[in-house]
N, C-alpha and C positions, 0 to 999 in steps of 0.2 A: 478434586471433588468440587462439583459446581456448587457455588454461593449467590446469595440474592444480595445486590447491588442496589441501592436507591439512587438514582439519578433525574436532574431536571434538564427536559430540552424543550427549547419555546415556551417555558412557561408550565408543562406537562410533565406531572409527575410521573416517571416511569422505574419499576422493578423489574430488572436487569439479570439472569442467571449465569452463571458464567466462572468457567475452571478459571481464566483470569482472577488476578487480585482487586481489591478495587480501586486503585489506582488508577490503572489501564485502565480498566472498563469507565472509571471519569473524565480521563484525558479523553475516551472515548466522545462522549457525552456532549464535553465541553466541544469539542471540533464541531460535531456534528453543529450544535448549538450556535457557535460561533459561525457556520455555514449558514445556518439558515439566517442569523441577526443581519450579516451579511447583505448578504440577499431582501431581504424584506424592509431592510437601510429605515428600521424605526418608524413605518408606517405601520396604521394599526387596521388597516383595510386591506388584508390581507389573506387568502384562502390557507391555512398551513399544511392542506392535503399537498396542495397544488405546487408551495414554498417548498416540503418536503420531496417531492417528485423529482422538484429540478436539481435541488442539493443533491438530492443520491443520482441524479444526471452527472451533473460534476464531480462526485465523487469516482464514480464510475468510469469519467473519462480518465480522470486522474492514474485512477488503478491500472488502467488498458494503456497509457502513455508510458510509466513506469514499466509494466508488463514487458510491452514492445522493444523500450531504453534495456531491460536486462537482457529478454532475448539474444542484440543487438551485441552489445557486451561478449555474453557470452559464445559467440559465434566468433566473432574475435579471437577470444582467450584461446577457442579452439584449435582456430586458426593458425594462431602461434604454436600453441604446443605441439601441432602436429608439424611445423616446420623445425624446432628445436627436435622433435623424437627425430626426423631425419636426417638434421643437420648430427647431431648424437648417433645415426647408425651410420651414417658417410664417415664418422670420425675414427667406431671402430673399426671400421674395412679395412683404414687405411691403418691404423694401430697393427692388425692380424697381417696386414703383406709386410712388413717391417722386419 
């Protein structure tokens, strides 16, 4: 059941809805937040459309790199399994001529 969440990012009060607890949805908040403090490194001349645009840039590549690393992984794992499934049917062959 979605719940409204109160969270502050940059300064800007925002309500949040979200089947998440609110916990998540802060550690949320806070990253984002911590991104953009980040980023705008306590300057106060600052556009925060513009601060926000690039964060979710970075966020973005973040997500697409991760994406890629699992892919990556999992192509692997495949890899393997389908050498152990054959090294497993080479074994019973040779189990059944016995």
């Amino acid at each position: 059941m979605k719940q409204s969440v109160q969270v502050q990012i940059a300064g800007q009060n925002l309500s949040i809805r979200s089947d998440e607890g609110p916990e998540y949805v802060q550690e949320l908040a806070d990253y984002v937040d911590a991104h953009l403090r980040e980023l705008t490194d306590g300057r106060r001349s600052f556009s925060l459309q513009r601060a926000a645009l690039l964060v979710a840039m970075q966020i973005a590549d973040d997500l697409f790199r991760e994406k890629d690393l699992h892919e990556r992984f999992r192509g692997r794992v495949e890899a393997r399994l389908q050498s152990l499934e054959s090294a497993l049917e080479e074994h019973e062959q040779r189990i059944e001529k016995l």
